[in-house]
C-alpha positions in Angstrom: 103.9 -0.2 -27.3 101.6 -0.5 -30.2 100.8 -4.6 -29.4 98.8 -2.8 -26.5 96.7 -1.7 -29.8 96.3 -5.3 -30.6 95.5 -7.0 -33.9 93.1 -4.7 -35.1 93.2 -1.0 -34.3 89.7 1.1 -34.0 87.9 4.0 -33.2 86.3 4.2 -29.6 83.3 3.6 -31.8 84.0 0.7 -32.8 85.0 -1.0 -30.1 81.1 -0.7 -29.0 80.0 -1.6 -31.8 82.6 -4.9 -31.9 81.0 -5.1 -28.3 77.3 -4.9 -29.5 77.2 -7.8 -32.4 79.7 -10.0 -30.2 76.5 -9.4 -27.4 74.1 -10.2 -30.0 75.3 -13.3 -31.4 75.1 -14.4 -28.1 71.5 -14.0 -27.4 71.2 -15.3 -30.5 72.3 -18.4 -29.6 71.1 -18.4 -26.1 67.1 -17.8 -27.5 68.0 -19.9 -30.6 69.7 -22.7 -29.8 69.4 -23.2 -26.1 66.1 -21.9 -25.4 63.8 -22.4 -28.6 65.9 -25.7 -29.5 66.8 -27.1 -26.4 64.5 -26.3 -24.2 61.0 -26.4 -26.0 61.7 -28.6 -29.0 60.3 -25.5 -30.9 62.6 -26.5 -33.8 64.9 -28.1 -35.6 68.5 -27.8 -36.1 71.3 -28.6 -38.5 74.4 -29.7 -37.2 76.3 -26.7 -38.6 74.8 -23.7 -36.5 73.6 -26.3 -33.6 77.4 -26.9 -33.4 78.4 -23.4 -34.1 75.7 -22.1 -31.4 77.2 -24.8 -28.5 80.7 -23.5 -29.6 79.9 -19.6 -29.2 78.0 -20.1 -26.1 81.7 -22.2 -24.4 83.5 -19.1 -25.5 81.4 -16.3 -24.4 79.2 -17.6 -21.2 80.8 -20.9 -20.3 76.9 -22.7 -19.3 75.8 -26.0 -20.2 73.6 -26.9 -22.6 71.8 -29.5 -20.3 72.0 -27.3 -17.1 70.6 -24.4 -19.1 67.7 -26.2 -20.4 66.8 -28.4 -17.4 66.8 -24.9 -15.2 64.6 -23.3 -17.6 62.0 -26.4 -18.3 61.7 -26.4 -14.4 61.0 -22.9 -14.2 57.7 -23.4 -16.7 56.9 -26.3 -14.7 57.1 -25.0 -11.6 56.3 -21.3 -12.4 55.8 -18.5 -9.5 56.1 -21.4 -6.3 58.6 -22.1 -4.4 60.0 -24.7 -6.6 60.9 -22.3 -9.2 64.1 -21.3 -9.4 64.2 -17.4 -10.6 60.4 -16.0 -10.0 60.3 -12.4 -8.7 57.2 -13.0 -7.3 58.4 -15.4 -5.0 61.7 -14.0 -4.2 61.2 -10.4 -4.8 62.1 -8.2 -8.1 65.6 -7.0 -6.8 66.7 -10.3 -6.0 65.8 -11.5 -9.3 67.3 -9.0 -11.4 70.7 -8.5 -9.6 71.4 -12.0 -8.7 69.8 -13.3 -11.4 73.3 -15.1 -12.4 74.0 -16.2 -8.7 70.0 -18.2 -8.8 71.2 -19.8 -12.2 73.8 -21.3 -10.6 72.8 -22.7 -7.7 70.4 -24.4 -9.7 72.6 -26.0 -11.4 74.2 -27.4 -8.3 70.5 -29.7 -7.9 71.3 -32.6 -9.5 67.6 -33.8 -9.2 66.7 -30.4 -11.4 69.2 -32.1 -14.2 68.0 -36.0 -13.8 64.3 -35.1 -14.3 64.4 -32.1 -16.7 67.4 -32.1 -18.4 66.4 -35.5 -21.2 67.2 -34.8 -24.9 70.3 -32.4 -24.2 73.5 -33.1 -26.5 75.7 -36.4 -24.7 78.3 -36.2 -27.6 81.9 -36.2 -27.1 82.3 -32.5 -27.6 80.0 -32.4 -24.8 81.5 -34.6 -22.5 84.9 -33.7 -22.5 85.4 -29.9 -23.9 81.9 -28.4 -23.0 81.1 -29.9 -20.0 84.3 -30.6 -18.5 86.0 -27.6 -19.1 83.2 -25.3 -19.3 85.1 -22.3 -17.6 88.3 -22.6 -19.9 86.0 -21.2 -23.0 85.7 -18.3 -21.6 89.4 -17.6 -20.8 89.9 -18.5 -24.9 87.4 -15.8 -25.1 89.4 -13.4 -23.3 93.0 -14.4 -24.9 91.0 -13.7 -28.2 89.9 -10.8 -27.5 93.0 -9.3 -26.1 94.9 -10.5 -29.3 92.7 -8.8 -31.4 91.6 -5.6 -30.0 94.8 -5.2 -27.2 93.9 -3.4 -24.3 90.6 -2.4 -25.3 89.7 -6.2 -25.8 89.1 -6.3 -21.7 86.7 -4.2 -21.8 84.9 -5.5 -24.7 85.5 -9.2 -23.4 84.2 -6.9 -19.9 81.1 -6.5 -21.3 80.3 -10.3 -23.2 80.6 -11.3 -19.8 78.2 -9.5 -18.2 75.4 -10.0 -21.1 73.7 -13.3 -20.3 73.9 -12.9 -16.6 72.3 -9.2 -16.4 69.8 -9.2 -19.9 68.8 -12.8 -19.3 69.1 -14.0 -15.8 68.1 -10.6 -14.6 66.1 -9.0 -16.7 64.0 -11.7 -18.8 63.7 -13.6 -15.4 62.9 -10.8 -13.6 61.7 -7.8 -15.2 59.5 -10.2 -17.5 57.4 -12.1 -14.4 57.1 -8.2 -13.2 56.6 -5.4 -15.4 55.1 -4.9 -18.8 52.1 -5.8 -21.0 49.7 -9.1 -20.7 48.3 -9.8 -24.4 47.4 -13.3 -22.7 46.0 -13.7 -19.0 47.6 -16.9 -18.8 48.6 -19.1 -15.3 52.0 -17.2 -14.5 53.0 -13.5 -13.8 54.9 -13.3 -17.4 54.8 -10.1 -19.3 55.6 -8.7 -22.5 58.8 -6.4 -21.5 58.9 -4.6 -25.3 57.1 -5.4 -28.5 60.2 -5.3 -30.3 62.1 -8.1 -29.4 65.7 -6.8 -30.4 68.3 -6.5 -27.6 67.7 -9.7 -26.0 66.4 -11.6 -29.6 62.8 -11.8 -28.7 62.3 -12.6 -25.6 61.2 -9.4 -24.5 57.8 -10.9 -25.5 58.1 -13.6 -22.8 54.1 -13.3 -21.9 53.6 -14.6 -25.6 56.0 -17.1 -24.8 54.5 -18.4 -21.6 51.1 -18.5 -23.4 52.6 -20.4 -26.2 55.7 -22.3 -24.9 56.3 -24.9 -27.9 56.4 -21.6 -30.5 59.2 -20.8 -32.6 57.9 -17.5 -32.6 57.5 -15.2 -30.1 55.5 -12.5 -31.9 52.0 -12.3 -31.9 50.5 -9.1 -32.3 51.0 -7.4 -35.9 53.1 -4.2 -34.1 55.2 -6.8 -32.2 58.6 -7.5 -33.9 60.8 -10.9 -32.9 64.3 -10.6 -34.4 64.9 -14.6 -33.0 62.2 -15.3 -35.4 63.7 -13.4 -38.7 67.2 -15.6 -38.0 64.9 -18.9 -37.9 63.1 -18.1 -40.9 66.4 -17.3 -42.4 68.1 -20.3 -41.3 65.2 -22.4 -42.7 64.9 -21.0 -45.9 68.4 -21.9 -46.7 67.9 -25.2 -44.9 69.8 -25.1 -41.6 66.3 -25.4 -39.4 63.1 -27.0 -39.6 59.7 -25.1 -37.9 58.2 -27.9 -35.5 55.6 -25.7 -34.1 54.2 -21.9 -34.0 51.4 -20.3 -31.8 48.1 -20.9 -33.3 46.3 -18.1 -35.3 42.2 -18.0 -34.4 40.9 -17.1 -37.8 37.3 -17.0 -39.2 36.1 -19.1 -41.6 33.0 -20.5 -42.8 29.7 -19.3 -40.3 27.5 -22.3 -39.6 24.6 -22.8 -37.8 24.9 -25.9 -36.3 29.0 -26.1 -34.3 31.4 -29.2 -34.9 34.2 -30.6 -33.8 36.2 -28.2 -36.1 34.6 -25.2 -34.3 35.4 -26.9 -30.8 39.2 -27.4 -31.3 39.8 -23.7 -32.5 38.5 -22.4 -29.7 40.7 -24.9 -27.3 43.8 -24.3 -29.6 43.2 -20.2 -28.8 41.5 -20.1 -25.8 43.9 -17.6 -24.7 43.2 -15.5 -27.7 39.6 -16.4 -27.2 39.4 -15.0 -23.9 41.6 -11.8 -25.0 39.3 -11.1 -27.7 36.0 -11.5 -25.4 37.6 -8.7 -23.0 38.4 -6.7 -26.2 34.9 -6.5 -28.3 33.1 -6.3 -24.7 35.0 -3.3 -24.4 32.3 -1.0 -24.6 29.7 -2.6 -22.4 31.6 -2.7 -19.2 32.8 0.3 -19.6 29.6 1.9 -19.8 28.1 -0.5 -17.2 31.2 0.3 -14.6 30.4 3.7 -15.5 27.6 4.1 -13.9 28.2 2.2 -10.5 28.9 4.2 -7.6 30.9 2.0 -5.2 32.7 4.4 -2.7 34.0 1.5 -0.5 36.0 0.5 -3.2 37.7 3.8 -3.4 39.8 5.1 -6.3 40.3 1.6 -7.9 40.0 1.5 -11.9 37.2 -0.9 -12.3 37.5 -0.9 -16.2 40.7 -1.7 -16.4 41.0 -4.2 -14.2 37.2 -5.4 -15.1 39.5 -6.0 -18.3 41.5 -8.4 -16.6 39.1 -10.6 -14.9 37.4 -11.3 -18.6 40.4 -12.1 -20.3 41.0 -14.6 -16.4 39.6 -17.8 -15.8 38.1 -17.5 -12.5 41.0 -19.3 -10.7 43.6 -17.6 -12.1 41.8 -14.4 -10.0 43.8 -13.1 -7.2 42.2 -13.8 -4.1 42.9 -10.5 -3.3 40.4 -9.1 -5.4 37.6 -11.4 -5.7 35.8 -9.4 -3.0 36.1 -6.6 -5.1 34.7 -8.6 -8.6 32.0 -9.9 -6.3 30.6 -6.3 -5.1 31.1 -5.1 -8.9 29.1 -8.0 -10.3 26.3 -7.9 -7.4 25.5 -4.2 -8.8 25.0 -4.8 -12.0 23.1 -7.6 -13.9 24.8 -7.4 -17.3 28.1 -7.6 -15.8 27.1 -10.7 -14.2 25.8 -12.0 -17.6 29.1 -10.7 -19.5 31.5 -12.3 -16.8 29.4 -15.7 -16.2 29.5 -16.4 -19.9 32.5 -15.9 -19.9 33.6 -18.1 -17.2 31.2 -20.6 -18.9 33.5 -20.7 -21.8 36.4 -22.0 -19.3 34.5 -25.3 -19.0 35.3 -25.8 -23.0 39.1 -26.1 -22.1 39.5 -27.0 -18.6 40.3 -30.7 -18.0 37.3 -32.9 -17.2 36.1 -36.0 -18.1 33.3 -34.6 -20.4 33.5 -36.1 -24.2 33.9 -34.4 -27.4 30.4 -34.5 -28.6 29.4 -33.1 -24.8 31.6 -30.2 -24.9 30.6 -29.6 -28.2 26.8 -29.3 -27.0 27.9 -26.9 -24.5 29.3 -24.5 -26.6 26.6 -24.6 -29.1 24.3 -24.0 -26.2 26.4 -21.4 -25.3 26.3 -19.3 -28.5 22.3 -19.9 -28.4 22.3 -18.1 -25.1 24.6 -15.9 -26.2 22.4 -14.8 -29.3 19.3 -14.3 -27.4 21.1 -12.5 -24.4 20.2 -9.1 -25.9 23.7 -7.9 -25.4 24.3 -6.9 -28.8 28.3 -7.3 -28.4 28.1 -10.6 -27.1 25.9 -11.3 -29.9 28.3 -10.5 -32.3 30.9 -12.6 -30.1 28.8 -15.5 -30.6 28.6 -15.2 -34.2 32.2 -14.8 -34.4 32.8 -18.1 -32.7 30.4 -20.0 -34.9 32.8 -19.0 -37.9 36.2 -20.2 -35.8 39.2 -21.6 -37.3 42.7 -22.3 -36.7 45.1 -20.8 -39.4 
C-alpha cells in the first residue's frame, strides 16, 4: 500500500505547505498575467512566463484568458450598476463572496461581454485548441499530477488549488474589496483597500489603489503598504522577462513659482485623487475644530469629522445622496466649513471634463491659489503654496 503514499512522501506539514506555494503561484499568475497583463495593459511580457503563466492557470483553474479579462474590463467599466457583473453593492455582500465563482461564470456565458471587451487576448493555436477547447481537461492533469506525486494526500492538496481562485478572488477581492476596508482614494466606485500587505492574494488586497489607478503595475501606494505582485514584476524585469508600461503617478514638489503653468496644471490632473486626499489630510485640524464646536442634535450621534473627512477628499457628485442633507446643515452652520469644502469642490472643475482650454483652466487654478492665500485659513494657505510647487515624479 505504500503507492497510496505517492511519489513523494511528507510530513502533514508539508503537505500545507506543498498546498500554500502551489496556491500562490496561482495568484501570481492570475494578478500577473491575467489581470495586470491582460486585462490593463499594465505591462509587458516575455513569451517565457506569459506562456508559463497561461499553462499554470489550464492546470490549476481551467478559465480563459479572454473570458477572464473581458469579465474583468467590464466590471471597471460598468462598476457598482446593474451591468456589472460581481458588485456587492448591487447584489449584496453574501452573494458576492459565496457565489462569487457561480457570477464569473455566467458571465462568461454573454457572448456580447467577450465581443466588446475581450480585444487583445492570446488567438494562438495553444489557445484555440488546448486552452480554450479543452479548458476543463487541465484541471483533471492537475489532479492526476497531484495524486502521482503526493498519493492520497494529493486530493486534498489538489482540494484546496481548486477552491483558491474561486473563494480568494471571485469572493473575496470581488466582494470583500467593493465592501469593507480602507479608502486612500475617494474615487467613483465602492473599492477598498482589504490589507496593506498585499501577500495572500499577490496584491490585490489594495484593490481601492487599483481602482484609482487602473493602468498601474503597481498596486502599492502608501509607504506602509507592501504589493508582493509588484516585487515578482520588478524581478522579472530586472532579468528581462517584463517591461513596466505604466505606474500610478507620484505628486511631488518641486520648484515654488509665483506665476502657475502648464506643468503645474497637469500634476494636479495626473493626482487629483492624491490631491484631494491630501486636501482632507492637512485640513485635518480645521474641521475638526470647526465640527467641534457645532451643536447639531437633529443629526444625532453621527461622526461629523470623520465623515466631514470623506466629503473633502469627494467630488460633490460622487456624495451619497443620502447624506447631502446632512453636509448641507453642517456647512450652513459654519462659514469656514463652507469656504474649506467650496474650494475644494472648486478644485473639481480643474479635472472634470469640459470644454474649457488649457490656458483657461490654468487661470482658474492660479486664481484659485490667490484666493486660497488671502482666505486667512492658515492651512489652506499652506495648501496653496504646496500646489504652486507641484510635480509629477
Amino acid at each position: 500500500m505504500e503507492w497510496l503514499n505517492g511519489l513523494i512522501d511528507l510530513p502533514w506539514w508539508g503537505y500545507i505547505v506543498v498546498a500554500l506555494v502551489l496556491t500562490h503561484i496561482t495568484i501570481a499568475s492570475v494578478t500577473i498575467f491575467l489581470h495586470r497583463h491582460q486585462a490593463h495593459r499594465a505591462l509587458d511580457l516575455h513569451p517565457l512566463p506569459s506562456h508559463f503563466f497561461r499553462f499554470w492557470l489550464w492546470l490549476t483553474t481551467g478559465m480563459v484568458t479572454k473570458e477572464w479579462a473581458a469579465i474583468h474590463r467590464k466590471h471597471h467599466a460598468r462598476c457598482e450598476t446593474a451591468d456589472d457583473p460581481h458588485s456587492p453593492q448591487v447584489l449584496g455582500i453574501r452573494k458576492v463572496l459565496w457565489e462569487g465563482a457561480e457570477l464569473y461564470r455566467a458571465a462568461c456565458k454573454d457572448r456580447s461581454i467577450m465581443d466588446k471587451f475581450g480585444h487583445g487576448t492570446p488567438d494562438d493555436w495553444l489557445e484555440r485548441n488546448v486552452y480554450t477547447a479543452h479548458s476543463g481537461k487541465g484541471i483533471l492533469l492537475m489532479l492526476a499530477i497531484d495524486v502521482l506525486l503526493f498519493g492520497a494526500a494529493g486530493l486534498s492538496v489538489w482540494a484546496v488549488q481548486m477552491m483558491w481562485i474561486p473563494f480568494f478572488a471571485a469572493g473575496v477581492i470581488n466582494g470583500i474589496g467593493h465592501f469593507w476596508g480602507y479608502r486612500n482614494f475617494e474615487n467613483e466606485d465602492a473599492a477598498t483597500n482589504v490589507l496593506p500587505w498585499g501577500i495572500l492574494i499577490g496584491g490585490e488586497e489594495l484593490h481601492n489603489n487599483h481602482h484609482t489607478f487602473g493602468t498601474s503595475a503597481k498596486l502599492s501606494y502608501k509607504w506602509y503598504e507592501f504589493d508582493i505582485g509588484w516585487m515578482y514584476i520588478r524581478s522579472l524585469e530586472i532579468v528581462g522577462l517584463a517591461k513596466v508600461r505604466k505606474v500610478a503617478p507620484k505628486l511631488v514638489q518641486g520648484v515654488s513659482r509665483g506665476q502657475m503653468d502648464l506643468e503645474h496644471l497637469q500634476a494636479i490632473i495626473a493626482n487629483r485623487y492624491a490631491v484631494a486626499s491630501r486636501y482632507a489630510r492637512e485640513l485635518k485640524a480645521v474641521y475638526r475644530d470647526e465640527v467641534a464646536k457645532l451643536h447639531l442634535p437633529e443629526l444625532g450621534n453621527t461622526d461629523l469629522a470623520r465623515k466631514m473627512k470623506i466629503w473633502l477628499k469627494q467630488d460633490a457628485k460622487d456624495t451619497p445622496a443620502s447624506e447631502r442633507e446632512q453636509l448641507a446643515a453642517v456647512l450652513a452652520n459654519s462659514q469656514v466649513l463652507t469656504t474649506v469644502y467650496t474650494m475644494r469642490q472648486e478644485l473639481t472643475r480643474l479635472w472634470e471634463r469640459s470644454s474649457r482650454t488649457r490656458d483657461e483652466l490654468l487661470a482658474d487654478l492660479q486664481d484659485w491659489c490667490n484666493r486660497a492665500e488671502a482666505s486667512g485659513i492658515e492651512a489652506l494657505q499652506r495648501f496653496a503654496r504646496s500646489l504652486r510647487s507641484a510635480a509629477v515624479a
